[in-house]
C-alpha positions as CSV (number, residue, x, y, z in Angstrom):
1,X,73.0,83.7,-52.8
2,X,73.0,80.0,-52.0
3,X,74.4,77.0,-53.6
4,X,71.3,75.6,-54.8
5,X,70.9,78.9,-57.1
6,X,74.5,79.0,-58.1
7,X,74.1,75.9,-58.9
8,X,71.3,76.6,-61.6
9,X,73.0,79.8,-62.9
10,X,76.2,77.7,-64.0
11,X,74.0,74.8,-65.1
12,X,71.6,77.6,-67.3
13,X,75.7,78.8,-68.9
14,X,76.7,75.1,-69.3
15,X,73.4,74.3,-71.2
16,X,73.6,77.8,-73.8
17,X,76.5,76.9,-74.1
18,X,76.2,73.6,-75.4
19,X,73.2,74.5,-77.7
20,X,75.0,77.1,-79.5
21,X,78.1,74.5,-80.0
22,X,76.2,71.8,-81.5
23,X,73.7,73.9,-83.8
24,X,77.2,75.5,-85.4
25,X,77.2,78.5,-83.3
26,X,75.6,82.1,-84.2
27,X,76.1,82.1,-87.8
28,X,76.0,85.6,-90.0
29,X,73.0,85.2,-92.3
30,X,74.2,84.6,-96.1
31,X,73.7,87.4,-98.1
32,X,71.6,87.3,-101.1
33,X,71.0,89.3,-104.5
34,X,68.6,89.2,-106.6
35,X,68.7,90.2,-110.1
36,X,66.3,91.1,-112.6
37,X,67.6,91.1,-116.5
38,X,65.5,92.9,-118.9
39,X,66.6,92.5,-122.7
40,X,65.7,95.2,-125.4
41,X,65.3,93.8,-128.5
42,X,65.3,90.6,-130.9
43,X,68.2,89.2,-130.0
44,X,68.6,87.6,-127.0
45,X,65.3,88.2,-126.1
46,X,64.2,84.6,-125.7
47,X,67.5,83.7,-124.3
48,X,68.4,80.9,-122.1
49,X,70.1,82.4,-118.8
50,X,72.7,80.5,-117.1
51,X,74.4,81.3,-114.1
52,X,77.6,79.2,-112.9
53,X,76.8,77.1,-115.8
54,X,73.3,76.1,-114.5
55,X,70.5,77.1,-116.4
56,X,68.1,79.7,-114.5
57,X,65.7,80.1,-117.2
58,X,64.8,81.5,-120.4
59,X,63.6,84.9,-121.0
60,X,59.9,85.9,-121.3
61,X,59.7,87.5,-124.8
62,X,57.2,90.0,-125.4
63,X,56.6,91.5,-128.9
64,X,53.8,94.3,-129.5
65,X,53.2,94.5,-133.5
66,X,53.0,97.7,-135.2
67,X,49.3,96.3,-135.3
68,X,48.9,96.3,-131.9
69,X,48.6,92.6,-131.4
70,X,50.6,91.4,-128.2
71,X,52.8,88.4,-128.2
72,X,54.2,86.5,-124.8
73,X,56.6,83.8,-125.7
74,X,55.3,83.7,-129.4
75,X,51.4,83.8,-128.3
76,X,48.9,86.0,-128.9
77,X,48.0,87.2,-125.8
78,X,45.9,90.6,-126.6
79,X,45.4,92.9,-129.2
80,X,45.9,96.3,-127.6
81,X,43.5,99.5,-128.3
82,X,44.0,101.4,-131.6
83,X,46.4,104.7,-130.6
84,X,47.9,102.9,-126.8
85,X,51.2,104.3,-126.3
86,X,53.0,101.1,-126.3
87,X,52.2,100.9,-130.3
88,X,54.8,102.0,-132.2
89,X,55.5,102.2,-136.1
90,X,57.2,99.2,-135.8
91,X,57.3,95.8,-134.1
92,X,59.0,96.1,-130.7
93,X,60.7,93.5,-128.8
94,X,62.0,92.4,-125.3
95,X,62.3,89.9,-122.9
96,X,62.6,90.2,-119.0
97,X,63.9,87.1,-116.4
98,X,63.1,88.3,-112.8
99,X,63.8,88.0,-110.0
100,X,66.6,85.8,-109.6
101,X,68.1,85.1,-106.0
102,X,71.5,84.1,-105.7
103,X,74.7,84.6,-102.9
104,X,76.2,87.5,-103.2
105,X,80.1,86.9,-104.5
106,X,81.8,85.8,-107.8
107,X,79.3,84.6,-110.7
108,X,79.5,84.3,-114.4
109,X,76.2,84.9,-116.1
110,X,75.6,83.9,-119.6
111,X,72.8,84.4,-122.5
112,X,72.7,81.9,-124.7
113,X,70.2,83.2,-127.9
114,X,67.7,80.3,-129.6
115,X,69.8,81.4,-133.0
116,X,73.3,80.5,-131.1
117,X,74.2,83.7,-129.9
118,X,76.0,84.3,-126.7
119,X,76.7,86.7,-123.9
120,X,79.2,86.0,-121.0
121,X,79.2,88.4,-117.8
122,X,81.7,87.6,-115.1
123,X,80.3,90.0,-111.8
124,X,81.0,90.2,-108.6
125,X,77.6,90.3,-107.2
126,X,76.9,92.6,-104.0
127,X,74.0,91.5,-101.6
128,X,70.5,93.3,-102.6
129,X,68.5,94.3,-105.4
130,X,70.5,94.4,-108.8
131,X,68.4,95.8,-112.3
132,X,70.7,94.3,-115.6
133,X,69.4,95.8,-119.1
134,X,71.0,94.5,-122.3
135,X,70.9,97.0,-125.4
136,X,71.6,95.4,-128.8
137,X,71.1,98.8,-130.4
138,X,74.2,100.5,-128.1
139,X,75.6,96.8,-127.7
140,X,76.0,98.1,-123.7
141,X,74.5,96.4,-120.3
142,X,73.3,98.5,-117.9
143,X,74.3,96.9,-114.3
144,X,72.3,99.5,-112.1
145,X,74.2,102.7,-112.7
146,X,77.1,101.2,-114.3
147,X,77.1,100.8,-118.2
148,X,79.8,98.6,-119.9
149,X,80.4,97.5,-123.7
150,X,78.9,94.7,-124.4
151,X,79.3,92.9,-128.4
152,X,77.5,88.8,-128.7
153,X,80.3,86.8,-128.2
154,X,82.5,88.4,-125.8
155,X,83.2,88.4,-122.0
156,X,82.6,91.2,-119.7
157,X,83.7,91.7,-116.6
158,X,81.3,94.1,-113.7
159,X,83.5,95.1,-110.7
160,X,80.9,95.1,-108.0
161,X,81.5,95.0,-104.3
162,X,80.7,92.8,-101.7
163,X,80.3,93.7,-98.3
Protein backbone atom coordinates (compact mmCIF):
# COMPACT_ATOMS: atom_id res chain seq x y z
CA UNK A 1 0.00 0.00 0.00
CA UNK A 2 1.46 3.35 -0.60
CA UNK A 3 1.43 6.59 1.30
CA UNK A 4 -0.75 8.43 -0.90
CA UNK A 5 -3.69 5.67 -0.04
CA UNK A 6 -2.72 5.58 3.63
CA UNK A 7 -2.97 8.86 3.51
CA UNK A 8 -6.78 8.92 2.36
CA UNK A 9 -7.76 5.95 4.71
CA UNK A 10 -6.71 8.05 7.89
CA UNK A 11 -8.05 11.23 6.30
CA UNK A 12 -11.65 9.21 5.43
CA UNK A 13 -11.36 8.09 9.84
CA UNK A 14 -10.40 11.75 10.73
CA UNK A 15 -13.42 13.13 8.74
CA UNK A 16 -16.27 10.26 10.32
CA UNK A 17 -14.95 11.08 12.93
CA UNK A 18 -15.44 14.56 13.16
CA UNK A 19 -19.04 14.33 11.67
CA UNK A 20 -20.28 12.09 14.25
CA UNK A 21 -18.63 14.59 17.01
CA UNK A 22 -20.21 17.67 15.97
CA UNK A 23 -23.85 16.26 14.98
CA UNK A 24 -23.89 14.81 18.92
CA UNK A 25 -22.75 11.50 18.05
CA UNK A 26 -25.13 8.21 17.28
CA UNK A 27 -27.87 8.95 19.46
CA UNK A 28 -30.64 6.10 20.61
CA UNK A 29 -33.92 7.16 19.01
CA UNK A 30 -36.38 8.51 21.93
CA UNK A 31 -39.00 6.24 22.63
CA UNK A 32 -42.50 7.17 22.14
CA UNK A 33 -46.10 5.95 23.38
CA UNK A 34 -49.02 6.69 22.30
CA UNK A 35 -52.20 6.52 24.15
CA UNK A 36 -55.69 6.35 23.29
CA UNK A 37 -58.39 7.06 26.31
CA UNK A 38 -61.84 5.96 25.63
CA UNK A 39 -64.42 7.17 28.43
CA UNK A 40 -67.71 5.16 29.08
CA UNK A 41 -70.28 7.27 30.14
CA UNK A 42 -71.62 10.84 31.16
CA UNK A 43 -69.12 11.89 33.14
CA UNK A 44 -66.04 12.71 31.98
CA UNK A 45 -66.93 12.16 28.69
CA UNK A 46 -66.39 15.65 27.41
CA UNK A 47 -63.41 16.00 29.57
CA UNK A 48 -60.43 18.15 29.15
CA UNK A 49 -57.18 15.91 29.14
CA UNK A 50 -54.09 17.26 30.45
CA UNK A 51 -50.84 15.62 30.56
CA UNK A 52 -47.85 17.25 32.66
CA UNK A 53 -50.28 19.94 33.30
CA UNK A 54 -50.62 20.87 29.57
CA UNK A 55 -53.77 20.49 27.98
CA UNK A 56 -53.87 17.67 25.16
CA UNK A 57 -57.40 18.08 24.36
CA UNK A 58 -60.88 17.46 25.18
CA UNK A 59 -62.74 14.31 24.63
CA UNK A 60 -64.97 13.66 21.54
CA UNK A 61 -68.35 12.93 23.17
CA UNK A 62 -70.67 10.78 21.35
CA UNK A 63 -74.23 10.10 22.55
CA UNK A 64 -76.70 7.71 20.63
CA UNK A 65 -80.46 8.45 22.05
CA UNK A 66 -82.75 5.71 22.80
CA UNK A 67 -84.30 7.25 19.56
CA UNK A 68 -81.60 6.56 17.55
CA UNK A 69 -80.47 10.08 16.87
CA UNK A 70 -76.51 10.45 16.99
CA UNK A 71 -74.82 13.18 18.81
CA UNK A 72 -70.84 14.25 18.29
CA UNK A 73 -69.79 16.92 20.64
CA UNK A 74 -73.57 17.93 21.28
CA UNK A 75 -74.56 17.79 17.38
CA UNK A 76 -76.76 16.00 15.57
CA UNK A 77 -74.78 14.19 13.38
CA UNK A 78 -77.21 11.18 12.13
CA UNK A 79 -80.21 9.53 13.05
CA UNK A 80 -79.31 5.80 12.90
CA UNK A 81 -81.80 3.01 11.32
CA UNK A 82 -84.75 1.82 13.42
CA UNK A 83 -83.51 -1.76 15.14
CA UNK A 84 -79.18 -0.88 14.55
CA UNK A 85 -77.48 -2.56 17.28
CA UNK A 86 -75.85 0.45 18.72
CA UNK A 87 -79.61 1.48 19.93
CA UNK A 88 -80.23 0.67 23.12
CA UNK A 89 -83.26 1.32 25.66
CA UNK A 90 -81.55 4.13 26.85
CA UNK A 91 -79.26 7.04 25.95
CA UNK A 92 -75.65 5.90 25.78
CA UNK A 93 -72.66 7.88 26.30
CA UNK A 94 -68.78 8.14 25.68
CA UNK A 95 -66.03 9.98 24.62
CA UNK A 96 -62.64 8.85 22.99
CA UNK A 97 -59.20 11.20 22.79
CA UNK A 98 -56.73 9.24 20.39
CA UNK A 99 -53.96 8.93 19.64
CA UNK A 100 -51.81 10.82 21.86
CA UNK A 101 -47.88 10.59 21.36
CA UNK A 102 -45.75 11.32 24.15
CA UNK A 103 -41.96 10.02 25.56
CA UNK A 104 -42.16 7.13 27.20
CA UNK A 105 -41.25 7.75 31.21
CA UNK A 106 -42.97 9.46 34.24
CA UNK A 107 -46.39 11.35 33.33
CA UNK A 108 -49.38 12.54 35.28
CA UNK A 109 -52.51 12.52 33.26
CA UNK A 110 -55.62 14.23 34.35
CA UNK A 111 -59.52 14.63 33.35
CA UNK A 112 -60.84 17.50 34.20
CA UNK A 113 -65.06 17.08 33.61
CA UNK A 114 -67.01 20.46 32.03
CA UNK A 115 -69.17 20.03 35.65
CA UNK A 116 -65.66 20.27 37.68
CA UNK A 117 -64.88 16.84 38.11
CA UNK A 118 -61.48 15.43 38.17
CA UNK A 119 -59.33 12.40 37.53
CA UNK A 120 -55.56 12.29 38.31
CA UNK A 121 -53.31 9.28 36.87
CA UNK A 122 -49.66 9.32 37.79
CA UNK A 123 -48.08 6.38 35.05
CA UNK A 124 -45.02 5.42 34.19
CA UNK A 125 -45.43 5.22 30.52
CA UNK A 126 -43.63 2.27 28.43
CA UNK A 127 -42.71 3.05 24.67
CA UNK A 128 -45.64 1.73 22.23
CA UNK A 129 -49.20 1.47 21.93
CA UNK A 130 -51.14 2.02 25.30
CA UNK A 131 -55.43 1.54 25.23
CA UNK A 132 -56.83 3.56 28.68
CA UNK A 133 -60.77 2.93 29.36
CA UNK A 134 -62.44 4.83 32.22
CA UNK A 135 -65.64 3.03 33.69
CA UNK A 136 -67.91 5.35 35.88
CA UNK A 137 -70.19 2.41 36.35
CA UNK A 138 -67.13 0.03 38.06
CA UNK A 139 -65.27 3.45 38.95
CA UNK A 140 -62.00 1.28 37.40
CA UNK A 141 -59.44 2.36 34.43
CA UNK A 142 -58.45 -0.20 32.26
CA UNK A 143 -54.54 0.51 31.39
CA UNK A 144 -54.28 -2.37 28.71
CA UNK A 145 -54.59 -5.46 30.85
CA UNK A 146 -54.24 -3.77 34.03
CA UNK A 147 -57.45 -2.57 35.90
CA UNK A 148 -57.10 -0.21 38.96
CA UNK A 149 -59.82 1.65 41.25
CA UNK A 150 -60.49 4.64 40.15
CA UNK A 151 -63.27 7.24 42.30
CA UNK A 152 -63.48 11.41 40.66
CA UNK A 153 -61.30 13.01 42.81
CA UNK A 154 -58.55 10.84 43.61
CA UNK A 155 -55.01 10.00 42.40
CA UNK A 156 -53.87 6.75 40.92
CA UNK A 157 -50.90 5.48 40.47
CA UNK A 158 -50.05 2.72 37.03
CA UNK A 159 -46.69 0.95 37.60
CA UNK A 160 -45.68 0.50 34.10
CA UNK A 161 -42.21 -0.22 32.80
CA UNK A 162 -39.89 1.38 30.69
CA UNK A 163 -37.40 -0.22 28.73
Amino acid sequence: MNKKSVFTIILCIVVVHAVLLFTGGCKSKEETAQITFNVEGQEFSDAETFIDNKSVGRMEQTIIKSNGELYINGQLSTTLPPGSLQIGKEDACSGVLDSITLKAGNHTISLSSSEGKSLQITAVVSPGYHLVTYSPTTETIKWNNEIIKAIPGTSITIKGKTK
